[in-house]
C-alpha positions in Angstrom: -30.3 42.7 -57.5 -29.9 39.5 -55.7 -28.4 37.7 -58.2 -26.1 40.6 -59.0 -24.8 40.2 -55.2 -24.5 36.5 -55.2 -22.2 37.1 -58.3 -20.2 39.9 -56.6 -19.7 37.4 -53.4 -18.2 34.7 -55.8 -16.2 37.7 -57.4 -14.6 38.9 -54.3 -14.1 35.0 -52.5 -12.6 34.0 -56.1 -10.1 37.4 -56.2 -9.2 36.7 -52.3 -8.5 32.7 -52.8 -6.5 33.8 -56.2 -4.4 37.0 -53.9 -4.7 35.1 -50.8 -3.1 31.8 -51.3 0.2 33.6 -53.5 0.4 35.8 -50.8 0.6 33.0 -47.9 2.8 30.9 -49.9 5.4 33.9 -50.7 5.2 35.2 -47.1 6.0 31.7 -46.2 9.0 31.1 -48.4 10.2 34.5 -47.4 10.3 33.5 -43.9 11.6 30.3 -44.7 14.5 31.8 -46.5 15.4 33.6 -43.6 15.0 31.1 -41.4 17.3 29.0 -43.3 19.9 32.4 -43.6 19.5 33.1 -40.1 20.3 29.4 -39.3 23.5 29.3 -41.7 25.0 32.5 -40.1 24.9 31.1 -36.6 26.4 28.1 -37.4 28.9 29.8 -39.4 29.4 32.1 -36.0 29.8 28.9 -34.0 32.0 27.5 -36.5 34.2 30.0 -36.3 34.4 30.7 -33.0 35.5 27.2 -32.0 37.2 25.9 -34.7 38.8 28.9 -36.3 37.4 28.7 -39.8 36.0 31.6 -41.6 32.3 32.7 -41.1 31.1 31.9 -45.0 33.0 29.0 -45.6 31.2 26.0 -47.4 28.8 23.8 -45.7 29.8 21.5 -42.9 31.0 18.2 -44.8 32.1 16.1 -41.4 29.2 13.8 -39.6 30.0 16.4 -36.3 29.5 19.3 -38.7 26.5 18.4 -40.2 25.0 18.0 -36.6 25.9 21.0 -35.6 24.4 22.2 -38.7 21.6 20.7 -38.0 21.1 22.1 -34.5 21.5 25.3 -35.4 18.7 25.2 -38.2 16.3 23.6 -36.3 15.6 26.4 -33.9 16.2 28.9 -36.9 13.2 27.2 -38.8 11.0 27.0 -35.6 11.1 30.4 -35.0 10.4 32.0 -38.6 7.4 29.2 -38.8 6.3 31.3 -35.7 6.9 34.5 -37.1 5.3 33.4 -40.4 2.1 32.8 -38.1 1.7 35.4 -35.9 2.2 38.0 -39.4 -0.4 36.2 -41.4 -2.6 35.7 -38.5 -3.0 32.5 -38.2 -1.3 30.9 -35.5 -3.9 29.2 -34.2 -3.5 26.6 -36.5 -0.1 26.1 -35.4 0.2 26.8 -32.1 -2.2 25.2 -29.2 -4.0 27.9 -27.8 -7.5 26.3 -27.7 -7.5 26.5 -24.3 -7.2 30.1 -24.1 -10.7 30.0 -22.6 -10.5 26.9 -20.4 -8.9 22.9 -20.8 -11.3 20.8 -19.2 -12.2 17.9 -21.4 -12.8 13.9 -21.0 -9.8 11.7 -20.5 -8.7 9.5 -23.3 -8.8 6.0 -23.7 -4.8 5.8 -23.1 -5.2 8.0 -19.8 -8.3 5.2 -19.1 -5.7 2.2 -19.5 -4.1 3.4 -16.6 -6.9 2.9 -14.5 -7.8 -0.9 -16.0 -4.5 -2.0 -14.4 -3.7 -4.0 -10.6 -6.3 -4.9 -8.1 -8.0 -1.6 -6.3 -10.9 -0.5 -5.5 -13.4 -0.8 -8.1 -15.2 2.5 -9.7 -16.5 1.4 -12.4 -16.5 0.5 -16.3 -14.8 1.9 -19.4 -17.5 3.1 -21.7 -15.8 1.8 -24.3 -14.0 -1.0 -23.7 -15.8 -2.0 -21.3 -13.4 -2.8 -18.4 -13.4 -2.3 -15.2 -12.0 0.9 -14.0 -9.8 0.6 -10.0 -8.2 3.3 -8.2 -5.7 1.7 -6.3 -4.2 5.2 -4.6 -4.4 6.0 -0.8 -6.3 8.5 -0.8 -10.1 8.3 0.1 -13.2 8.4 -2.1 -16.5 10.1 -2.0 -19.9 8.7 -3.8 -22.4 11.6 -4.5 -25.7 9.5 -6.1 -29.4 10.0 -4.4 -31.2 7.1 -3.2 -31.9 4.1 -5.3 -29.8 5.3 -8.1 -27.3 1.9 -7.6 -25.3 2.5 -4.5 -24.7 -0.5 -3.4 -25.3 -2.6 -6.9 -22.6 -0.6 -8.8 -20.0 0.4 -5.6 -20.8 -1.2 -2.1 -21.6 -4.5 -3.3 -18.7 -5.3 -6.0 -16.1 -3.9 -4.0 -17.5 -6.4 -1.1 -17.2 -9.1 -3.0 -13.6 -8.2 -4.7 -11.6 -6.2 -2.1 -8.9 -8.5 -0.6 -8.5 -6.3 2.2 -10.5 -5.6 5.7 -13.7 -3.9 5.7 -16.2 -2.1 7.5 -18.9 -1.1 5.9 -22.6 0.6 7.2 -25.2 -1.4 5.8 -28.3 -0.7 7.0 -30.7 -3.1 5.4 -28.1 -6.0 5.8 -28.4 -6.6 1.9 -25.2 -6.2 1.7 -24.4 -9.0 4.7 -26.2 -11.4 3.2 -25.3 -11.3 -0.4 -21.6 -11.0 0.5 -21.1 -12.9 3.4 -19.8 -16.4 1.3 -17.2 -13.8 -0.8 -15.9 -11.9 2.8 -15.9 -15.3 4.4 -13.5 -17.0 2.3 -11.1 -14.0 2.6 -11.4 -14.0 6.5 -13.5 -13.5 9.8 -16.8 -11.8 9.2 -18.5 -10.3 12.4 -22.2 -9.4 11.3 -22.9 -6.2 13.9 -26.8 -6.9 13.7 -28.7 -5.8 17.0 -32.7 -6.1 15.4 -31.6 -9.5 13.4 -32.8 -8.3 10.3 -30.3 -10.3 8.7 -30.9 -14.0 9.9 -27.1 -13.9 10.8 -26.0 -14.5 13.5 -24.8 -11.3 15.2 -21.7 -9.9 17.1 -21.4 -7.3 19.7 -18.7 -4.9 20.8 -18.5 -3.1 24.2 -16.6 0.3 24.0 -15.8 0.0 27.6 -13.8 -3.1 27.4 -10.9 -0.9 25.7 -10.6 1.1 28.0 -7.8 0.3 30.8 -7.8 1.4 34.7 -4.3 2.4 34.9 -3.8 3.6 30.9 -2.9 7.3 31.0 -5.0 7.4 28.1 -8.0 6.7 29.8 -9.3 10.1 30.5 -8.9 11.1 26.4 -10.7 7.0 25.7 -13.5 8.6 27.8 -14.1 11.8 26.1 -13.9 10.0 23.0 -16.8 7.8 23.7 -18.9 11.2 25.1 -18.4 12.8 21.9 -19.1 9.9 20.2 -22.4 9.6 21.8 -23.6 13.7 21.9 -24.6 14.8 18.7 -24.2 18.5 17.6 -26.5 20.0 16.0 -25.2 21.7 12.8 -25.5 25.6 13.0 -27.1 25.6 16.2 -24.5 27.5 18.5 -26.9 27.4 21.0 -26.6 24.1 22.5 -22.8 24.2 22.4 -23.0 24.7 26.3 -25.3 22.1 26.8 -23.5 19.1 24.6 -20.2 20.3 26.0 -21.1 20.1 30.1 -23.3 16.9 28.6 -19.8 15.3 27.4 -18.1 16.4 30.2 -20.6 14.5 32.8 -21.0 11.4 30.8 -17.3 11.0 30.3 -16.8 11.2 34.3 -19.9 8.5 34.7 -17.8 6.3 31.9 -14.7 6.7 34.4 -16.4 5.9 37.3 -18.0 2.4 35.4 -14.3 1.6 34.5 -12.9 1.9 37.4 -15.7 0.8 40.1 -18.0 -1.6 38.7 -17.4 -5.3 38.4 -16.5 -6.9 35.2 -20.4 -7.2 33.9 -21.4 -3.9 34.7 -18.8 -2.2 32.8 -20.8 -1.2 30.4 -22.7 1.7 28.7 -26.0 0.5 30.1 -24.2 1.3 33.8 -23.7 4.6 32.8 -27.5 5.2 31.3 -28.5 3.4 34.8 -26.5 6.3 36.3 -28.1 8.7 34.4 -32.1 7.8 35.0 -31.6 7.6 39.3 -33.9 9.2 41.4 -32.7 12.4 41.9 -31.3 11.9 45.8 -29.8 8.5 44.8 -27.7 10.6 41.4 -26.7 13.2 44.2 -25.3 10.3 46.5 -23.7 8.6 43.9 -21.8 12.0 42.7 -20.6 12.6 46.3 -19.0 9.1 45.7 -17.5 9.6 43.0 -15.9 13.1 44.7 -14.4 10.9 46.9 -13.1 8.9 44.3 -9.3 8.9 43.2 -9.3 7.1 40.4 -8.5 7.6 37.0 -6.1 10.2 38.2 -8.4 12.4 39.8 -10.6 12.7 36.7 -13.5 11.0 38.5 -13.7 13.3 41.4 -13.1 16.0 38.7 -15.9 15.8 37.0 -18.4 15.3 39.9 -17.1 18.8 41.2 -17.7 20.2 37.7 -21.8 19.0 37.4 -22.4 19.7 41.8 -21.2 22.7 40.9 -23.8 23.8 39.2 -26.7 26.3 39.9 -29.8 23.7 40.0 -31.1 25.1 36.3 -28.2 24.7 34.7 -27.4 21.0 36.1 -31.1 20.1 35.4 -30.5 20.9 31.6 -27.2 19.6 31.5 -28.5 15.9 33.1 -31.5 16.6 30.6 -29.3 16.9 27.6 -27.2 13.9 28.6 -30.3 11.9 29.0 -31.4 12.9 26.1 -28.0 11.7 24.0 -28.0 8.2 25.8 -32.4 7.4 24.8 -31.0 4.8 22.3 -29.2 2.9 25.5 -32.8 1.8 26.7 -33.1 -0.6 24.0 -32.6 -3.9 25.4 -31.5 -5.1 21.5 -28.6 -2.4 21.8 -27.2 -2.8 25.3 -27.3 -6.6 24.1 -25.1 -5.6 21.0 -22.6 -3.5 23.6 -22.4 -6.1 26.3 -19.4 -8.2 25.2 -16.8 -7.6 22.9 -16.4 -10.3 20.0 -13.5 -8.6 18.4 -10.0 -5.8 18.5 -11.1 -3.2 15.7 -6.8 -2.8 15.6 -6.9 -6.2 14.2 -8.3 -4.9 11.0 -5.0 -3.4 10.5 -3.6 -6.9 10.6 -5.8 -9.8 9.6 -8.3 -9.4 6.5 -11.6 -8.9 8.7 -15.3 -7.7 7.4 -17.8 -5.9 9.8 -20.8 -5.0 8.8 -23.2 -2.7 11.0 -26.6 -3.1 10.2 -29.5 -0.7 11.4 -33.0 -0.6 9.6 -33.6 2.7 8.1 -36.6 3.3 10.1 -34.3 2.7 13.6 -31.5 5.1 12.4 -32.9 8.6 13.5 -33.2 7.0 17.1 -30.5 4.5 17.0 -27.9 6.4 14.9 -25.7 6.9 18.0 -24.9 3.3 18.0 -23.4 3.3 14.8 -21.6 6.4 15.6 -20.3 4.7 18.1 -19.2 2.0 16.5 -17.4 3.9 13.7 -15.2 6.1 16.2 -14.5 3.5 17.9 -13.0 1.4 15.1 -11.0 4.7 14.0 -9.8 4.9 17.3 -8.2 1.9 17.1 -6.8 1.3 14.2 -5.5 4.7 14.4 -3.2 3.7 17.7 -2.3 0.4 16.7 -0.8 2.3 13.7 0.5 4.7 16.1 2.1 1.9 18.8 2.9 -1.0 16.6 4.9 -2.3 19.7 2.1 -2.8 21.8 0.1 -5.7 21.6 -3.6 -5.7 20.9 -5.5 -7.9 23.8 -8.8 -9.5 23.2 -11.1 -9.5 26.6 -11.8 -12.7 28.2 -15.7 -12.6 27.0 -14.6 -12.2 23.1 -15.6 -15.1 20.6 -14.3 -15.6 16.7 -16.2 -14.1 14.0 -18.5 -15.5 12.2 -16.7 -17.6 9.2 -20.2 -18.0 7.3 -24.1 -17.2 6.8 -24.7 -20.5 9.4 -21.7 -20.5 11.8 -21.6 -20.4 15.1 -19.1 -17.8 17.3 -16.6 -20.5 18.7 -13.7 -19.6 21.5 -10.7 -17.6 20.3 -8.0 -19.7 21.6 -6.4 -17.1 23.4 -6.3 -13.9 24.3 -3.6 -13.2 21.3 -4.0 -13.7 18.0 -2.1 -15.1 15.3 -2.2 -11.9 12.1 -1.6 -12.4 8.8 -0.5 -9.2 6.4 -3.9 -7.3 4.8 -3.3 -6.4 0.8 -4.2 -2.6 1.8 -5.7 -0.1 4.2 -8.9 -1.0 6.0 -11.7 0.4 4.0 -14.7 2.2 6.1 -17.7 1.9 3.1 -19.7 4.3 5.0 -22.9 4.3 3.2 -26.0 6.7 4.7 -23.5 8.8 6.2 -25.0 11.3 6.8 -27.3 9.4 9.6 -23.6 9.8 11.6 -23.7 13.0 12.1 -21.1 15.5 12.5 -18.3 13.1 14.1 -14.7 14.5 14.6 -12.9 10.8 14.4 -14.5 10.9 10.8 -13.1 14.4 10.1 -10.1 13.9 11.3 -9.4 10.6 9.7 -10.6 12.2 6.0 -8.1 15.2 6.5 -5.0 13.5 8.4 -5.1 9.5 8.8 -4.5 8.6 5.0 -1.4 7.4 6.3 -2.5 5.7 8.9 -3.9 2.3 7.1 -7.5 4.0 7.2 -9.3 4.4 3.7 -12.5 6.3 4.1 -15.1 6.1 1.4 -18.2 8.3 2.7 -21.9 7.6 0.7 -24.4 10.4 0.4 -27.3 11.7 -1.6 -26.2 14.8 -2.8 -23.8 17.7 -1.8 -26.4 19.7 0.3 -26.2 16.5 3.1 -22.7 17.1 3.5 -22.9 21.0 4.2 -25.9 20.6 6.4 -23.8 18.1 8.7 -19.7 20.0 8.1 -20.9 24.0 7.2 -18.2 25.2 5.8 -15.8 22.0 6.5 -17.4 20.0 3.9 -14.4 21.4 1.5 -12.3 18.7 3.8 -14.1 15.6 2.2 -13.9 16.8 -1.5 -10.5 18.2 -1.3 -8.9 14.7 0.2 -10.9 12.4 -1.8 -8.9 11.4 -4.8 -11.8 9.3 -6.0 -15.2 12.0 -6.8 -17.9 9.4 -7.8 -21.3 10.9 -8.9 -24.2 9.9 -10.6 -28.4 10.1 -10.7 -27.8 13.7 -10.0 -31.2 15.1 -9.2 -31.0 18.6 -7.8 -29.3 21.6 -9.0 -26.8 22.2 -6.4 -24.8 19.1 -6.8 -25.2 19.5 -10.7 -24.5 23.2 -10.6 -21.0 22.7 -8.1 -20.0 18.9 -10.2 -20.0 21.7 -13.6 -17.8 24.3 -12.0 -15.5 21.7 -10.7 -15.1 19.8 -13.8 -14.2 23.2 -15.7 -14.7 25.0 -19.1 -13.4 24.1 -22.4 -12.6 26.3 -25.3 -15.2 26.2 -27.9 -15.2 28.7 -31.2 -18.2 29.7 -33.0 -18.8 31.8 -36.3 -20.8 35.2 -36.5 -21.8 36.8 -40.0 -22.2 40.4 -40.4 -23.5 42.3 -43.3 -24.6 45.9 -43.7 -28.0 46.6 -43.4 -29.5 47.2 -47.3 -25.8 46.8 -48.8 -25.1 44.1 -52.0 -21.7 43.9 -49.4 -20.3 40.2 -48.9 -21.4 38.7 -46.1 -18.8 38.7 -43.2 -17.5 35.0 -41.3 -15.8 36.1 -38.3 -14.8 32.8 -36.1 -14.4 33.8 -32.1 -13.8 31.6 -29.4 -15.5 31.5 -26.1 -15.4 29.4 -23.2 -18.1 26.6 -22.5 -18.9 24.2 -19.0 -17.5 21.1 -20.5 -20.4 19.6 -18.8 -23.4 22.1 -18.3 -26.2 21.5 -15.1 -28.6 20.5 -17.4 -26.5 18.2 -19.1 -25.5 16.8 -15.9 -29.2 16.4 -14.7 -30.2 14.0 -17.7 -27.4 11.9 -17.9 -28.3 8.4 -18.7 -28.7 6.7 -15.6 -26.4 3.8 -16.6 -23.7 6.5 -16.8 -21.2 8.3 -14.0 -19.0 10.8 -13.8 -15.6 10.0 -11.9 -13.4 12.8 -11.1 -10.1 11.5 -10.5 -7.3 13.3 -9.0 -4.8 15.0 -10.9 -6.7 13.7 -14.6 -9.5 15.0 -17.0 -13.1 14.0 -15.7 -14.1 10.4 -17.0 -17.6 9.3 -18.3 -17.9 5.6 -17.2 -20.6 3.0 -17.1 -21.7 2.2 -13.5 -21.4 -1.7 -12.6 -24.6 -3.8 -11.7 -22.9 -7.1 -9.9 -26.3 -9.1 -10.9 -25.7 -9.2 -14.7 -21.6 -8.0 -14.9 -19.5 -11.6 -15.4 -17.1 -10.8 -13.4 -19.4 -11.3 -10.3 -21.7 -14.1 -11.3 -20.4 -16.7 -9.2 -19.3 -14.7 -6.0 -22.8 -13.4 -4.8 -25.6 -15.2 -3.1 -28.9 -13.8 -4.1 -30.8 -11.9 -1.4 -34.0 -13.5 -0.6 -35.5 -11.4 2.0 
């Protein structure tokens, strides 16, 4: 019986090829012939209608005629070649609807050539050609990639020793410093941010106060800016909203007062934690001063009102919580690195300039505010030089030159101004460990509105979950502007579960066979098509860890090789190894 259906299978598939194929061609000439009738009348019609010559005269024997001809047969044929397969049912052979159920797939080598081109930032290496990959667009980038997956061998570090443009980058071990600082110093200044000297550079220091002017009008919105640099949020904790806010509100009146009333060396953050750590008579005497105070328009005297106003609870846990943000200003290293300024953060806009900021990891849970502060405060000015070209950028009377070297010494400026030379780009911010900053609006803002502004952010974290812990809900502002998604060493299901759904489905078909349950029937091939994650989670989670995944705005997701700077060629004679 077996054999008997076997032979009644080749039977039927032999009888359908021999009535099959006939059938498809006649249906085909059929269609063609009417095509080509259909095509003939209109011309005729047109032929007619401007030229006055009967409908079914002979064919066209002028060069203009047999154009016209031929676009009138041209459409005539398309359209009975699409008839012809939608009535035989199969259309999908001629028409391109395999992505009915989704069109994500990986970009081609000619859509990769585009990004082998000019001199941007580098994201890494075609994985089969093997060049390097640059995205040389304004918007801002975003590395996903937990922790010792190649960070900084395969993105900080190349793009150190490469980028012809300023930079600030967080580096907290000071690698980076030290194996870059020959490559950064022969493109410009390098000031090495270093309070613990964990690098063996020698190290710069930047006082926020020094920006800010007595008779500005801006002076009161400087000063809030430094509060909120300093108080930290708590994410999801609605809670101490009251607190941080009368906690910004009193520190940014004790900044005022320091500006405007202290002499030129105690104008500094350290006067303000001084202010903040008085006995509790000598703080009450020192806010009646400053109610008497009409500085700063008024602000001064302002905020002294707010804080004595205050039932005692509430201004005990206000002072409490602003003592509490300011801890970090008891390190004698840190008020050292905000005691003197060495350097305008607008002249990044200008000259090519690398910063580095350098805390250890195991000082960044209790020193994080520092870096916070020195972030913000960079944003802050770049983002008015950009807004008040005319105004000229002044350099206090303490500030030094950068360091040129890994052994040079800070040497006078020559001058209050400075001499600026054009930068190749926007200032890049390499913030690596970003989450460590916190929620800070200057970083926000910047990702969502300063593209223009000559700011580039790129923003370094382990996986997705750090951002939404530190943004809620507001994370969607740092994917959506980054036209640079950079992910790889994925190791936890959220990031691999959100990087599938954003990198889309593809259109896949499979077969099924049917055949009736104790029946010598043929079996039945039915082809279907489904959607499939181009990329699945799992996939995503093994990935070879020499591989990434770039998603680039506006262009199919690219598999690419990461870059290791210690064995590419195109690094081997800009680094210095790092012996620490």
């Amino acid at each position: 019986m077996r054999g008997l259906g076997r032979l009644y299978r080749i039977i039927a598939t032999t009888l359908g090829l021999v009535i099959g194929v006939p059938w498809l061609i006649g249906t085909f000439l059929f269609f063609l012939a009417c095509s080509l009738a259909g095509g003939f009348l209109l011309f005729s019609m047109l032929r007619g209608l401007f030229a006055g010559t009967e409908m079914l005269s002979d064919l066209p024997s002028t060069a203009l005629g047999v154009l016209g001809f031929a676009l009138c047969l041209i459409p005539a044929l398309g359209l009975g070649l699409l008839r012809w397969s939608d009535y035989t049912g199969i259309s999908l052979g001629f028409l391109r609807r395999g992505d009915s159920h989704g069109s994500a797939r990986l970009s081609t080598r000619k859509e990769r050539a585009a990004l082998q081109r000019g001199d941007g930032l580098l994201i890494g290496r075609d994985a089969e050609s093997g060049r390097l990959l640059r995205y040389d667009g304004p918007a801002h980038l975003i590395t996903l990639a937990p922790t010792r997956a190649g960070k900084g061998v395969g993105t900080i570090i190349p793009n150190l020793l490469t980028a012809k443009r300023s930079v600030l980058v967080i580096d907290p071990k000071g690698e980076n410093a030290r194996i870059t600082v020959r490559a950064r110093s022969g493109l410009g200044p390098v000031h090495v941010f270093d309070p613990f000297g964990v690098t063996g550079l020698p190290t710069a220091a930047c006082n926020p106060l020094d920006r800010l002017q007595r008779g500005s009008p801006d002076l009161g919105e400087d000063a809030a800016a430094l509060a909120e640099a300093l108080v930290m949020d708590p994410p999801g904790q609605v809670s101490e909203a009251h607190w941080n806010e009368e906690a910004k509100a009193l520190l940014a009146g004790l900044i005022l007062f320091a500006v405007c009333h202290e002499e030129a060396g105690r104008r500094t953050l350290a006067s303000v934690r001084e202010y903040l750590t008085l006995p509790p008579e000598r703080l009450r005497a020192l806010l009646e001063l400053m109610q008497e105070s009409e500085a700063a328009h008024g602000l001064i005297a302002r905020a002294a009102n707010r804080f004595l106003g205050k039932a005692d609870r509430e201004a005990a846990s206000v002072l409490s919580n602003a003592q509490r943000h300011t801890h970090f200003l008891d390190s004698p290293r840190i008020t050292a690195a905000l005691a003197r300024s060495d350097l305008d953060f607008a002249d990044l806009r200008h000259d090519i300039i690398s910063v580095f900021l350098v805390l250890p990891p195991n000082r960044l849970d209790t020193h994080s505010r520092w870096l916070r502060l020195m972030v913000a405060q960079a944003l802050q000015d770049i983002a008015r030089d950009a807004e008040r070209p005319q105004e000229r950028h002044r350099l206090p009377e303490t500030a030094t030159e950068a360091l040129s070297g890994p052994e040079a010494v800070s040497e006078p400026s020559g001058g209050p101004e400075r001499a600026r030379t054009a930068s190749s780009g926007p200032v890049l911010f390499l913030l690596d460990e970003f989450a460590a900053l916190g929620r800070l609006e200057p970083v926000e803002r910047a990702m969502g509105l300063m593209a223009g502004y000559g700011i580039q952010l790129w923003p370094i974290l382990q996986d997705l979950s750090q951002l939404k812990a530190i943004y809620g809900t507001r994370a969607g502002t740092f994917i959506a502007n980054a036209g640079v998604q950079q992910v790889f060493g994925v190791n936890d299901f959220e990031t691999a579960e959100w990087l599938s759904r954003m990198i889309g489905k593809e259109t896949t078909s499979y077969q099924s066979h049917s055949q009736r349950h104790g029946s010598d029937d043929p079996l039945t091939t039915t082809t279907n098509l489904t959607g499939r994650d181009l990329l699945t989670p799992d996939e995503i989670l093994q990935m070879p860890a020499h591989l990434q995944l770039l998603r680039i705005q506006g262009q199919p997701v690219t598999l690419a090789r990461k870059l290791r700077y210690y064995v590419d060629p195109e690094f081997k004679t800009l680094f210095d190894p790092d012996r620490s």
